[in-house]
C-alpha positions in Angstrom: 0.0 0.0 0.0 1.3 3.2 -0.8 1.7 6.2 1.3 -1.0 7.9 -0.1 -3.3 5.3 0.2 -2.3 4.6 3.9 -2.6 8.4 4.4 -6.0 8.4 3.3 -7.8 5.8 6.2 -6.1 8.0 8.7 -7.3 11.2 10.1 -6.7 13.9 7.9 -4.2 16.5 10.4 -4.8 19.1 7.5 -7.0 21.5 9.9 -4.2 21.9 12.4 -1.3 22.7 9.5 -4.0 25.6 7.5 -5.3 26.8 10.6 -3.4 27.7 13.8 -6.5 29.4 15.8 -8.3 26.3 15.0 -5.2 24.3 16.6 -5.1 26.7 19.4 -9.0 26.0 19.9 -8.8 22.7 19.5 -5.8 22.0 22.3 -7.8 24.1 24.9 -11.0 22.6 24.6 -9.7 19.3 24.2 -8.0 19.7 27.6 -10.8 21.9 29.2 -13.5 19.2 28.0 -11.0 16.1 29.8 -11.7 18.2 32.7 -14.8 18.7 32.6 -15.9 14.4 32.1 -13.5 14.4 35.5 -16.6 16.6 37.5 -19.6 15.0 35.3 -18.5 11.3 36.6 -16.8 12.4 39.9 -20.4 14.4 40.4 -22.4 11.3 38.8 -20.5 9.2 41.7 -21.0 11.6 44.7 -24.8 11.3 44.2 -24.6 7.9 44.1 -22.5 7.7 47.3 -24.9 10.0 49.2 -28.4 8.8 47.5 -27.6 5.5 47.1 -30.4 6.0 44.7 -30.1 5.7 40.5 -33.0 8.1 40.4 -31.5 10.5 41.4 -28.5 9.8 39.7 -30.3 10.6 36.2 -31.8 14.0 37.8 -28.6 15.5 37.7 -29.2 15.2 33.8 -32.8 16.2 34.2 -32.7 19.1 36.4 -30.2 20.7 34.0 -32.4 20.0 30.8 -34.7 23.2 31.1 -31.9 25.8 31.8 -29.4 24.1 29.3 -32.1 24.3 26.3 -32.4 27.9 27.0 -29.1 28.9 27.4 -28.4 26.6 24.0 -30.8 28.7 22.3 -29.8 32.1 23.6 -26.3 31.9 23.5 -27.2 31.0 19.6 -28.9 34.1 19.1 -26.0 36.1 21.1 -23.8 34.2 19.0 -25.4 35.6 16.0 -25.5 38.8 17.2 -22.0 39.9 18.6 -18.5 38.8 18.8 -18.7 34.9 19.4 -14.7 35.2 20.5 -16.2 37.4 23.7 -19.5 35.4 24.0 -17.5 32.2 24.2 -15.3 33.8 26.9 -17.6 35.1 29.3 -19.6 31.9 29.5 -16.1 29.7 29.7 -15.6 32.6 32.8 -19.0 31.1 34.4 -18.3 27.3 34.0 -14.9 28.0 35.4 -16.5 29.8 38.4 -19.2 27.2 39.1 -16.7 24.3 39.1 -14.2 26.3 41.1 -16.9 27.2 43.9 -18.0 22.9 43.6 -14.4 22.4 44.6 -14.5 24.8 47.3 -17.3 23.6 48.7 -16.5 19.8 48.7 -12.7 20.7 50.4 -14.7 22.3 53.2 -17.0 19.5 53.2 -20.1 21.4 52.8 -21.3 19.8 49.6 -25.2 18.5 49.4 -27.2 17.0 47.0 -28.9 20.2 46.4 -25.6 22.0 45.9 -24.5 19.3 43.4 -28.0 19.9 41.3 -27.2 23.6 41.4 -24.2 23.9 40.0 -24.3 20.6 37.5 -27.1 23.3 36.4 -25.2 26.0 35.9 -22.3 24.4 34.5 -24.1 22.4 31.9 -26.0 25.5 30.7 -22.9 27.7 30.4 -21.3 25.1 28.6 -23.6 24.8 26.2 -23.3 28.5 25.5 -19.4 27.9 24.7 -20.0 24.7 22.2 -22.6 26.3 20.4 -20.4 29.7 19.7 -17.3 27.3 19.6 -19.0 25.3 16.6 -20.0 28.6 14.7 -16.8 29.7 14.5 -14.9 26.7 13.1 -16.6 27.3 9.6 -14.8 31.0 9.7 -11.1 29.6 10.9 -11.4 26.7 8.1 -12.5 26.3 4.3 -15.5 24.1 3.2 -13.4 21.0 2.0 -12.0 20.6 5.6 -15.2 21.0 7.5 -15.4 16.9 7.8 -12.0 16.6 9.4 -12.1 19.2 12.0 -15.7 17.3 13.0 -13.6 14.1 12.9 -10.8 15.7 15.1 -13.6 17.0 17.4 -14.6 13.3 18.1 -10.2 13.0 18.9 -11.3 15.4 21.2 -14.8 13.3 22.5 -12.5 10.3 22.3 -9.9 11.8 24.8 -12.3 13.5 27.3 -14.7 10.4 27.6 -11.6 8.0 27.3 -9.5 9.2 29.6 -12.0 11.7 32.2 -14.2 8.9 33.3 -11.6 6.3 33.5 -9.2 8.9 35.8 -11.9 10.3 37.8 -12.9 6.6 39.5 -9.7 6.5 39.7 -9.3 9.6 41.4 -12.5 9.4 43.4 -11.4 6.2 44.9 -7.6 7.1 45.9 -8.2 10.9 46.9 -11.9 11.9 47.0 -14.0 14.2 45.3 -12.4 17.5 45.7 -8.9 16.9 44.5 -11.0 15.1 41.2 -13.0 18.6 40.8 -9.4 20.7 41.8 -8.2 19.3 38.9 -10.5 20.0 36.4 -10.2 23.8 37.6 -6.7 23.6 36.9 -7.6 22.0 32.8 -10.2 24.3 32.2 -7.6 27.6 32.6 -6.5 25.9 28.7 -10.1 26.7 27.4 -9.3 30.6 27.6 -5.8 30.2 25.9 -8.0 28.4 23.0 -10.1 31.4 22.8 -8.3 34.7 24.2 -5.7 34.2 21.2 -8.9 33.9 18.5 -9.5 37.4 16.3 -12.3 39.2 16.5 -15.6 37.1 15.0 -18.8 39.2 14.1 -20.8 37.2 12.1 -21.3 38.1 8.7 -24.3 39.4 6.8 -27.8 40.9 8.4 -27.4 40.1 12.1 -30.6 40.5 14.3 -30.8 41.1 18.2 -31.2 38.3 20.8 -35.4 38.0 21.6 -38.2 37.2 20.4 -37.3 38.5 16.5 -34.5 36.3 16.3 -35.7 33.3 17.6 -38.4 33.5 15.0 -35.8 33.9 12.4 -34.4 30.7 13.3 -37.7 29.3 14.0 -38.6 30.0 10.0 -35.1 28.8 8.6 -35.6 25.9 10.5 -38.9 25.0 9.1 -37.6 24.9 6.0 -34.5 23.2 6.9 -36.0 19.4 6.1 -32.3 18.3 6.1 -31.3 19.3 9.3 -34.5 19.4 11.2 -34.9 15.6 10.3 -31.2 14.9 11.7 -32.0 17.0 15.1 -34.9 14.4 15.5 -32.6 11.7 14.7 -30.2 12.2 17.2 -32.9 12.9 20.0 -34.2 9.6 19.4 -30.8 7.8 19.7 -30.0 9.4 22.6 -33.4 9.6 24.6 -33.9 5.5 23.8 -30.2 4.5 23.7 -27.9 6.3 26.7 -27.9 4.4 29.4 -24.8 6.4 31.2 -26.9 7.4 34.4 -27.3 3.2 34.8 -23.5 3.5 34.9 -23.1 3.9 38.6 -25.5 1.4 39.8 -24.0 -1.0 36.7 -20.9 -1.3 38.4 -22.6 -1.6 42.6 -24.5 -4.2 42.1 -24.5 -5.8 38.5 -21.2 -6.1 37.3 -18.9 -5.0 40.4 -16.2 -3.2 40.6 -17.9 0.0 41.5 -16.2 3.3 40.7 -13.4 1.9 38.5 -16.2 0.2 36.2 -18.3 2.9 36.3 -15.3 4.9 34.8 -14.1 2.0 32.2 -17.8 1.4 30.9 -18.0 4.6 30.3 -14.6 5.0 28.6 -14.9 2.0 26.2 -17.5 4.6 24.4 -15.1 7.3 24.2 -12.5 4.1 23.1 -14.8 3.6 19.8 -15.2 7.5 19.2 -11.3 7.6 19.5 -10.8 4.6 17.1 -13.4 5.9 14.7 -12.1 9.6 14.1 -8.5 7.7 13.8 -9.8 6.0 10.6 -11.3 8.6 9.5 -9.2 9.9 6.7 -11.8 8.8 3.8 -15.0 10.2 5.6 -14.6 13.9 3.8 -14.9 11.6 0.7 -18.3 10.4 1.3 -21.0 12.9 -0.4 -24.4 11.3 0.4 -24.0 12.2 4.4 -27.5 11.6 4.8 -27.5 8.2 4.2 -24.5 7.5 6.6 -26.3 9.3 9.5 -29.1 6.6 8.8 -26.6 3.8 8.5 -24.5 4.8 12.0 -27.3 5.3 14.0 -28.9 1.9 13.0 -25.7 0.4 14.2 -25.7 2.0 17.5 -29.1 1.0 18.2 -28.1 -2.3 17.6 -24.9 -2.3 19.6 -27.4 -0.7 22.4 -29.9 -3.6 21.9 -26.4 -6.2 22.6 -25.7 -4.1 25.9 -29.3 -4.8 27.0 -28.5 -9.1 26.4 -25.0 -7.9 28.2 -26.4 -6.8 31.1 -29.7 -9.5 31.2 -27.2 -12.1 31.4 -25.1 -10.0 34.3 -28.6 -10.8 36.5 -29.2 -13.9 35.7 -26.1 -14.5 37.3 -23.7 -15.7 34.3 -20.2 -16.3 35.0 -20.5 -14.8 38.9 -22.8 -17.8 40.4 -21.3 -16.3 43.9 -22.7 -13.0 43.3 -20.5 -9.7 42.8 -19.3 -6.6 44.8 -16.6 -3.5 44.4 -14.0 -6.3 44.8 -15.1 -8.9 43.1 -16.0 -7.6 39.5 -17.4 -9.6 36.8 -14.4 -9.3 34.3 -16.1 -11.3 31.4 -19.6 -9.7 31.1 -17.5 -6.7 31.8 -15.5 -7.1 28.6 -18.1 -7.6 26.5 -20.1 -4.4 28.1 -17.2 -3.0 27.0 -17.0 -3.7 23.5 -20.3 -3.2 22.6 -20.2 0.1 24.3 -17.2 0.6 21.8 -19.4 0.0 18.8 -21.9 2.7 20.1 -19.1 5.1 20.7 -17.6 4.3 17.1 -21.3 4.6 15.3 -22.7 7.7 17.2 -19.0 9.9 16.1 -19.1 8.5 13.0 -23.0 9.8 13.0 -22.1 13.3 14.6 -19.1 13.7 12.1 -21.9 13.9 9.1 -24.4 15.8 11.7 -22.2 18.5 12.5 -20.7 19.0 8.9 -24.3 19.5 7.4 -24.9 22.4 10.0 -21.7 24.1 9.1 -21.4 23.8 5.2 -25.9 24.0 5.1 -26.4 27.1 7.4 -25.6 30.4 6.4 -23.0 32.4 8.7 -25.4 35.1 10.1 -28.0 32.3 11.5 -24.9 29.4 12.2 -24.7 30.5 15.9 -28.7 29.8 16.2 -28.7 26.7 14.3 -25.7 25.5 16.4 -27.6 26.2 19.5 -30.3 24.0 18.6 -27.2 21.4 17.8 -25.6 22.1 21.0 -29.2 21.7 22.6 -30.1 18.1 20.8 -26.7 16.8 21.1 -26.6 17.5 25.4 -30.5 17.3 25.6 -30.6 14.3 24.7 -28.4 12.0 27.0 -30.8 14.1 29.8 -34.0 12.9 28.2 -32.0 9.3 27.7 -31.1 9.7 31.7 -34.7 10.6 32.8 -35.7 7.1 30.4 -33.2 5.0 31.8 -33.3 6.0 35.1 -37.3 6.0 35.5 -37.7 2.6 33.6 -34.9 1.1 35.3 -36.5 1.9 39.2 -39.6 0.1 37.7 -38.0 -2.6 35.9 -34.2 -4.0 36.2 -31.4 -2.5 35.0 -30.9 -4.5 32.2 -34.6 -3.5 30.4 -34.1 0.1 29.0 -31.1 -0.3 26.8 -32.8 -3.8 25.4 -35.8 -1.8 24.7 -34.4 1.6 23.8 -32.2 -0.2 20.8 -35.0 -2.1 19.7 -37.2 1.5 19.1 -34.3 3.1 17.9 -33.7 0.9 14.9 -37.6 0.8 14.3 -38.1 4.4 14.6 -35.0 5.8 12.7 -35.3 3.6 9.7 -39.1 4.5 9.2 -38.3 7.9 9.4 -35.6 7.8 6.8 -37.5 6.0 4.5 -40.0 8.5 4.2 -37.8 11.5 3.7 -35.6 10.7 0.2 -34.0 14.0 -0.2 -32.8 13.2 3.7 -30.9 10.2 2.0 -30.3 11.9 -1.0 -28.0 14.3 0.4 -25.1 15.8 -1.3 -22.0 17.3 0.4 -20.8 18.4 -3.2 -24.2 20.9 -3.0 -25.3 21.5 0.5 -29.2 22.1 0.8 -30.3 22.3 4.3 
């Protein structure tokens, strides 16, 4: 095989050599967003610890849902209204603060649940602010043609914070506690402002409109005509409502398969193992023109590989290969293995999905209404694992843990290939001529 050829299965690195304020952006928020899966588990786990309840596990994720949807939506329409270099700072400045003040408050041991609600709250809806205005800007740092690589090297970036965050903070939980886990993502998030203080100024271009009611309509109406991309928002929200079973995670490793914290953390890092490995090999995606189509195709895998989990997990209860029962000591290595890999074939899938997702909204959507359209983005793509949380969590206190991600494939592939099949121009889909 030649070089070429080799070159081309790879990740294509041309981004980072035509663009260095999109290598600067990318290094900060790759670091900032490792930090940030460090609080989100070491948060998920402290719950736990003090609930002892999965409920209220996956109410972290709810209780955010409202406030995350709005700030989604209005940090789009600030987005697309004034510099999105200074919008993206000042809401960076509030998720730092929010996760600075949890880490104060767990060294002085004053944390609660209702302190943990409060600020997962504010720093999922500030975040969301910075993705959305983060996203809108790539298009302006980067031509057209390299739109699908710098999506793929955003899911490097997934791949690193879900790989390595969950994985160190049960780690971390378990040999220091909470507060050093949180500490530390202070200390990676200071890399977020780097990323952004060093961008130029970004006004977006052509008619901008004011953030309220006028603007949101403005997106309302482009939306409504946007069959391409409004059909891929409801694509994605059905994948991850019936088929994220992350808030499970916790209670996965107590009861069902053992090992507590540190499987918590490697369950949930075998996803971020397959969004790693998929972006790696992803050198021939930017070839592939009928995007569309392989948003149907991914997503019908990952409701299959969700499906799988479900059997995983069934045959955790029934007791295979643990007859003498399991504990934070006495894991379940084999069902935890193959947990694992079909966890890694939903982590592949879904990147492989949002490389397509997020390179429709950037080459389809004009510049002055980007910022809006990629706070509806921003707002599907986080809204969704908190509608999948409330599911999971709800139908697993009612059922077993094993039931929601065997059902939640199953309607996933029903639901997402009926869909498809009754929008053609959603298949037929061409990168070479983007229609939104």
């Amino acid at each position: 095989m030649s070089d070429t050829e080799r070159r081309s299965h790879f990740i294509d690195l041309s981004p980072f050599r035509e663009s260095p304020a999109f290598t600067r952006m990318w290094i900060g928020s790759t670091l900032a967003g490792l930090g940030g899966q460090l609080t989100i588990v070491a948060i998920m786990l402290q719950m736990y610890h003090l609930t002892g309840s999965t409920f209220a596990v996956a109410m972290i994720a709810v209780a955010g849902l409202v406030p995350m949807v709005v700030a989604g939506i209005y940090g789009g329409m600030l987005a697309d209204a004034f510099d999105r270099r200074a919008v993206a700072l000042i809401a960076a400045t509030i998720t730092f603060g929010s996760t600075a003040l949890l880490a104060g408050l767990t060294w002085a041991q004053l944390e609660t649940v209702w302190w943990l609600y409060a600020l997962s709250v504010v720093n999922s809806s500030a975040n969301s602010i910075v993705m959305a205005t983060r996203q809108a800007i790539v298009p302006r740092l980067l031509p057209r043609r390299l739109l699908p690589a710098a999506s793929a090297l955003g899911g490097i970036t997934v791949g690193i914070m879900v790989m390595a965050g969950p994985a160190l903070a049960g780690v971390l939980v378990a040999l220091t506690g909470y507060a050093w886990t949180y500490t530390l993502d202070v200390v990676l998030m200071l890399s977020l402002f780097l990323g952004l203080w060093t961008l130029p100024k970004l006004r977006p271009e052509g008619e901008t409109v004011r953030p309220g009611i006028e603007s949101l309509r403005d997106g309302w109406r482009f939306l409504r005509r946007a069959s391409n991309i409004r059909l891929q928002f409801i694509l994605d929200i059905i994948a991850m409502t019936f088929g994220q079973p992350l808030a499970l995670f916790p209670a996965i490793g107590a009861v069902l398969l053992g090992g507590g914290p540190i499987t918590t953390g490697v369950l949930t890092a075998s996803v971020a193992v397959g969004a790693f490995g998929s972006s790696l090999f992803s050198g021939r995606v930017g070839a592939v023109r009928h995007q569309g189509l392989g948003i149907e195709r991914a997503i019908l895998v990952y409701g299959a590989s969700i499906v799988a989990l479900g059997l995983v997990l069934g045959a955790a209860a029934l007791g295979w290969f643990a007859p003498a029962g399991v504990d934070a000591q006495t894991p379940n290595l084999v069902l935890i293995v193959l947990a694992c890999l079909v966890l890694a074939v939903s982590g592949a899938s879904d990147n492989v999905s949002s490389i397509f997702r997020n390179t429709m909204v950037q080459a389809a959507v004009p510049d002055a209404i980007r910022g809006r359209l990629q706070g509806v983005f921003i707002v599907v793509v986080a809204g969704g694992p908190r509608l999948g949380a409330l599911y999971a969590g709800t139908l697993a206190t009612l059922t077993a843990l094993w039931f929601p991600p065997l059902l939640g494939g199953f309607v996933i592939v029903g639901l997402v290939a009926s869909l498809v099949r009754l929008s053609p121009r959603f298949r037929a889909y061409d990168a070479e001529n983007p229609v939104p």
